[in-house]
C-alpha positions in Angstrom: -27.2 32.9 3.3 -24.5 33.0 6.5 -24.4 29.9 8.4 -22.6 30.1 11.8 -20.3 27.4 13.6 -20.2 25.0 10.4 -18.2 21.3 10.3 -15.6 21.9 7.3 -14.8 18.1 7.6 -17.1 16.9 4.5 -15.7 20.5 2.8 -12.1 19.3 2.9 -10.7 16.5 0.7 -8.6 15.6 3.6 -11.6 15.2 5.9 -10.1 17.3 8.6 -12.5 18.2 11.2 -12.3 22.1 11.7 -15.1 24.4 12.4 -15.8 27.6 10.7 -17.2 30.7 12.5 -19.3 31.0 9.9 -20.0 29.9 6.2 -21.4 31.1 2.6 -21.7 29.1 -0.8 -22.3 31.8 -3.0 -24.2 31.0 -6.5 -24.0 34.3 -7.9 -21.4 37.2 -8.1 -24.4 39.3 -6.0 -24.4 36.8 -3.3 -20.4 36.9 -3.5 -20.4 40.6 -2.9 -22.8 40.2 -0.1 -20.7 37.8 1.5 -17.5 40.3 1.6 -20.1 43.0 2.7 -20.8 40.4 5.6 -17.3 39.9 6.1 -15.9 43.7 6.0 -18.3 44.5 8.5 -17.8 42.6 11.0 -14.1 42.1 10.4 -13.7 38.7 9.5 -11.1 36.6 7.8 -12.0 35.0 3.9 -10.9 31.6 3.6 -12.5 31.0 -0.2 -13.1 27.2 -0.9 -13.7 25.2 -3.5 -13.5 21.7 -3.7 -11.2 21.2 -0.6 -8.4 19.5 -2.1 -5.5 22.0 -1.9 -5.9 23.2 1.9 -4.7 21.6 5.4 -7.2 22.9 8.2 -4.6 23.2 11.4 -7.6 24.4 13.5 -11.0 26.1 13.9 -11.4 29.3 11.3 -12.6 32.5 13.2 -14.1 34.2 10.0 -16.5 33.4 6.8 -16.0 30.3 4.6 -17.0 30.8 0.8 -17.6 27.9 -0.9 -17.5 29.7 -4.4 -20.1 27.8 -6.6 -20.3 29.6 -9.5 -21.5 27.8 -12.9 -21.2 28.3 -16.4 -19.2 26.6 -19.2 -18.7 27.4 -22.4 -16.6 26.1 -25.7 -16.4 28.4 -28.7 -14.7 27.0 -32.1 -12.8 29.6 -33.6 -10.2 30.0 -36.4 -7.1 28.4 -34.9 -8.2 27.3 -31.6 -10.6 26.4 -29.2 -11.5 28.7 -26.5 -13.4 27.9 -23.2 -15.0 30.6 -20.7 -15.5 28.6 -17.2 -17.2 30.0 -14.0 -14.6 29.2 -11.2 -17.4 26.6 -9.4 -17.1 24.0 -12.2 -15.4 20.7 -11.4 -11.9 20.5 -13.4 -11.9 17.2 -14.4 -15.4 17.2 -15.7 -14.4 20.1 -18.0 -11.6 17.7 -19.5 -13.7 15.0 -19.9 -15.7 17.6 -21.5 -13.3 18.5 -24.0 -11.5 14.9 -24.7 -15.2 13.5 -25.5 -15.3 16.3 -28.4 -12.5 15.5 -29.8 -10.6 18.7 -28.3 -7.2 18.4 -27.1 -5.1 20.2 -24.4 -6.0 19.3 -21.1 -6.2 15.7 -21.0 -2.4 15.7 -19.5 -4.5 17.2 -16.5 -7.3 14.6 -16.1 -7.8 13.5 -12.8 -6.8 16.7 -10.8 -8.9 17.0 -8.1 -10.8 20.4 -7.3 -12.7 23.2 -9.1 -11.5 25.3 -11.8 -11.5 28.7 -10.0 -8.4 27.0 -8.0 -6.1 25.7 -11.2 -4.8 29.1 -11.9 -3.8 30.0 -8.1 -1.6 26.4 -8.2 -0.9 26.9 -11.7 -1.8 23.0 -11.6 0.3 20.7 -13.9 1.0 17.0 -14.6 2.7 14.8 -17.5 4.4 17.9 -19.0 1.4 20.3 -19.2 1.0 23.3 -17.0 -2.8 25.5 -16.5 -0.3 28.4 -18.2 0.1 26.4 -21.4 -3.3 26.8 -21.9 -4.4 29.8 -20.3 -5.8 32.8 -21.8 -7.1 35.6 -18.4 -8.9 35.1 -15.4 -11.7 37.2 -13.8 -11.4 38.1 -9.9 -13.5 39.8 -7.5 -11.4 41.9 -5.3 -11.9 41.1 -1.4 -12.1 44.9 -0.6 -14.0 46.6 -2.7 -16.4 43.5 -4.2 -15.0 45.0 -8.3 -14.3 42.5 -11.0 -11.0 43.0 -12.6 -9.5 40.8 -15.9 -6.2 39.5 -15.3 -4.2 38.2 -18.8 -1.3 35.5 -18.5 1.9 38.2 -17.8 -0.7 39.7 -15.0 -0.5 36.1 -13.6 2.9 35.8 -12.9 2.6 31.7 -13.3 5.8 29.3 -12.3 6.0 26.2 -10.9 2.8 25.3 -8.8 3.0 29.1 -8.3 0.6 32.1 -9.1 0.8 36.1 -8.1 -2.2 34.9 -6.3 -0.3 33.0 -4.0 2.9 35.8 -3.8 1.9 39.4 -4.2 -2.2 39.1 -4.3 -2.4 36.5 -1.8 -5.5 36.8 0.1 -6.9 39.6 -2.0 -8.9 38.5 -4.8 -11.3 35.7 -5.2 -11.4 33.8 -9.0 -14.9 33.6 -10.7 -14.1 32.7 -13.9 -11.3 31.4 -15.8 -10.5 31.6 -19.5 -8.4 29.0 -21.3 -7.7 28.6 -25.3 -6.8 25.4 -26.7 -5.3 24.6 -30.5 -7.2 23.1 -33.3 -4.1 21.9 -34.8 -3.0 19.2 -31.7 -0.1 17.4 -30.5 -0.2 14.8 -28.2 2.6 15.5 -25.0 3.2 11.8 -24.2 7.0 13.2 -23.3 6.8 11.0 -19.5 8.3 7.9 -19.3 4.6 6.6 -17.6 2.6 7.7 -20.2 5.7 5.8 -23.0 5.2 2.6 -21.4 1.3 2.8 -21.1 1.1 3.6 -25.1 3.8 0.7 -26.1 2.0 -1.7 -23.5 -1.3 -0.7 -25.0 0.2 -1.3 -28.8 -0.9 2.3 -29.6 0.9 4.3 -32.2 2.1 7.9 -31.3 1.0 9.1 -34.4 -2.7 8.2 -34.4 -3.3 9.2 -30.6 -6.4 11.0 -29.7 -7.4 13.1 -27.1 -9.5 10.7 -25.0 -6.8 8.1 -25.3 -4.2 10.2 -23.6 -6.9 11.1 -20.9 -7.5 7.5 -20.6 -4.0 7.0 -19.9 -3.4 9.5 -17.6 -6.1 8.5 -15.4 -5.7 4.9 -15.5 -1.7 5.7 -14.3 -2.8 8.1 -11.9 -5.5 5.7 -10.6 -2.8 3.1 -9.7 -0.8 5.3 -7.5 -3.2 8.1 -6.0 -6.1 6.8 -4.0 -9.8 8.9 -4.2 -10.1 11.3 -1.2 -13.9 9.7 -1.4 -12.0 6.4 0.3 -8.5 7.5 1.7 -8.7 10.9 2.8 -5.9 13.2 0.7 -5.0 16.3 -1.4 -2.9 14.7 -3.9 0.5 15.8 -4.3 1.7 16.7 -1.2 4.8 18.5 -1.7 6.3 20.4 -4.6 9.1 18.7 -6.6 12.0 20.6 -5.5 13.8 21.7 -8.2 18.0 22.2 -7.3 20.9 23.4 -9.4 23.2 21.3 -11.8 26.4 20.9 -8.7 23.6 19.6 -6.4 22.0 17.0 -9.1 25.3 15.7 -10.5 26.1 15.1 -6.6 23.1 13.7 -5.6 22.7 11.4 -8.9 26.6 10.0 -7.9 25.5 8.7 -4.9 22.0 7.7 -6.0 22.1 6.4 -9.5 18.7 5.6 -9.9 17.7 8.9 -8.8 14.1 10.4 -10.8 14.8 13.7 -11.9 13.9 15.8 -15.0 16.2 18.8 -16.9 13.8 22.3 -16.0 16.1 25.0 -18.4 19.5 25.1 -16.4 18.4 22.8 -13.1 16.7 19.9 -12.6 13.2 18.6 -10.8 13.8 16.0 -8.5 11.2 14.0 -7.9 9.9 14.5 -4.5 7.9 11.1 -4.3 11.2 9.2 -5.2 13.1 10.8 -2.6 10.6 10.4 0.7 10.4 6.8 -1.0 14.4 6.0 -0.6 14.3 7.7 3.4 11.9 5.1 4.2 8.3 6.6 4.8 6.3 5.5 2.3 3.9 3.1 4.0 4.3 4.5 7.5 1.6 5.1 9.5 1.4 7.6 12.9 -1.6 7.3 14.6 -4.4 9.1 12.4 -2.3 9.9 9.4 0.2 8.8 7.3 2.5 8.1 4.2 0.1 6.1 1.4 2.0 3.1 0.5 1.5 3.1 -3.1 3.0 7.0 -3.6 5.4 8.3 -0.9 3.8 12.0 -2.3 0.6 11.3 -1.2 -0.1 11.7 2.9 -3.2 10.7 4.2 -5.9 10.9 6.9 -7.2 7.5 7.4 -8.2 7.9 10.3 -9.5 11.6 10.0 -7.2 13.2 12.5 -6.3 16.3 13.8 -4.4 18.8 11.1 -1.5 19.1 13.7 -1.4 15.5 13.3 -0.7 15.9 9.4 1.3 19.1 9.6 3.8 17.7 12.1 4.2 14.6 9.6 4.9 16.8 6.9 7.2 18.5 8.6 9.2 15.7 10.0 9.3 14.3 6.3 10.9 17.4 5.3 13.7 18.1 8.3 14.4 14.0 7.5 14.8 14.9 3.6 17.0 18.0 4.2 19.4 15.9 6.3 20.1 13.3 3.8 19.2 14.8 0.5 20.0 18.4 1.3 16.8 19.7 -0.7 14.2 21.3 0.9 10.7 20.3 0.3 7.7 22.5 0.0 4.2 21.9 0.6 2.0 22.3 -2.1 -1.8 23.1 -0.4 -1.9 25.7 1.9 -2.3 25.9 5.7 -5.6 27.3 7.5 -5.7 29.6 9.4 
């Protein structure tokens, strides 16, 4: 089941060549607990993986890679919602599609997200208006010392923004297996995004006879024209967070910029981090392997299937450049190995 000295490049959405000392996909939750066994004895690092798309490799990992593929769907009618028990190795946008194609709402604002469903939680992954949280019901983990399952509920999660306990407080300490979301019967479309406005009108669809597979359709039709596949340009989506600032900084920034994207968030506002690497100039740039996609300033890439250094330096001169003339910080949103 352990592999040694394994190429993580077609294991890595960005296609970042990086070697692993040695590698597990685990099937069941036995061969999960034999793989920490494996790993607590002879002292390794866990780097869990799923489908790749939310991590930057910066170099060779020393320990044990688990690809987590765990199956198992299920969707349960039930008096005033829908509710769906998914093992954490199931592809996220195939369980929308699942959904939208039964007629079930509440998750078709989060078609297209890349990666497996044993990840959404740990980003708390959102688009169009929806958040993982707005659906989410608990979570089962396997705990990286001990190999126990433990149930997490929603205030056990600790969700914000693109933000989890699993990436503050638990970091590094549990692996997901299975994640439990509940959906309403009674559904309202969250069309909210000026995007998704201007795809309905130019479609001549009315709000009020929307379905489910028609917002999905939208969503990945507008997210097809600005995010290219990993499968052909190699990328993790959404680069950085959108930085959200106070009301003095906004009202500053939006004198000086008018046209300025950002969106009220309770008493601040999210900027939109896309707009503002656009208006410094590096959308479109390219630096040796790597690069700014040209369509959507959000989106770096890996054309050329360089070096992570390559990409992390990149991503850091993008955010010392943004500092300097926007004053807002900019956060990463995958996470940097090792």
């Amino acid at each position: 089941m352990i592999e040694t000295d394994i190429d993580l490049q077609p294991h890595n959405t960005l296609a970042i060549s990086a070697r692993s000392a040695h590698f597990a996909r685990v099937r069941s939750l036995d061969e999960l607990r034999e793989a920490l066994v494996f790993a607590r004895a002879k002292k390794l690092p866990i780097l869990p993986l799923g489908g790749g798309s939310n991590i930057v490799l910066t170099g060779d990992f020393p320990g044990l890679v688990i690809q987590v593929d765990l199956r198992g769907l299920s969707l349960q009618a039930e008096a005033n919602s829908h509710s769906i028990e998914a093992a954490a190795g199931e592809n996220w946008h195939q369980l929308v599609m699942t959904t939208v194609n039964n007629g079930i709402g509440g998750l078709e604002n989060l078609s297209l997200i890349p990666g497996k469903i044993g990840a959404a939680p740990i980003q708390n992954i959102g688009a169009y208006g929806v958040e993982l949280c707005d659906r989410f019901m608990s979570l089962q983990a396997m705990e990286i010392a001990t190999g126990e399952l433990h149930d997490f509920g929603k205030d056990d999660c600790d969700f914000a923004y693109r933000d989890s306990v699993f990436k503050g407080r638990l970091r590094d300490q549990y692996i997901i297996t299975q994640v439990n979301l509940q959906l309403p019967q009674e559904w309202l479309p969250r069309v909210d995004y000026p995007a998704l406005q201007q795809y309905i009108v130019g479609h001549n669809w009315e709000i009020d006879s929307l379905t489910p597979i028609q917002v999905a359709q939208a969503v990945i039709d507008i997210r097809s024209s600005k995010l290219p596949l990993p499968d052909e340009i190699p990328n993790a989506g959404s680069f950085f967070k959108n930085p959200v600032v106070d009301t003095d900084l906004y009202q500053s920034l939006k004198a000086e910029h008018p046209d300025l994207v950002a969106y009220a968030a309770g008493e601040h506002w999210k900027l939109a981090a896309g707009w503002l690497i656009d208006r410094a100039g590096w959308r479109g740039l390219r630096r040796r392997a790597v690069g700014v996609h040209e369509r959507q300033a959000l989106v770096l890439i890996n054309p050329g299937r360089g070096a992570g250094g390559e990409l992390v330096q990149l991503a850091q001169d993008i955010a010392e450049d943004i500092h300097t003339k926007f004053g807002v910080y900019l956060e990463p949103e995958p996470r940097f190995y090792p």
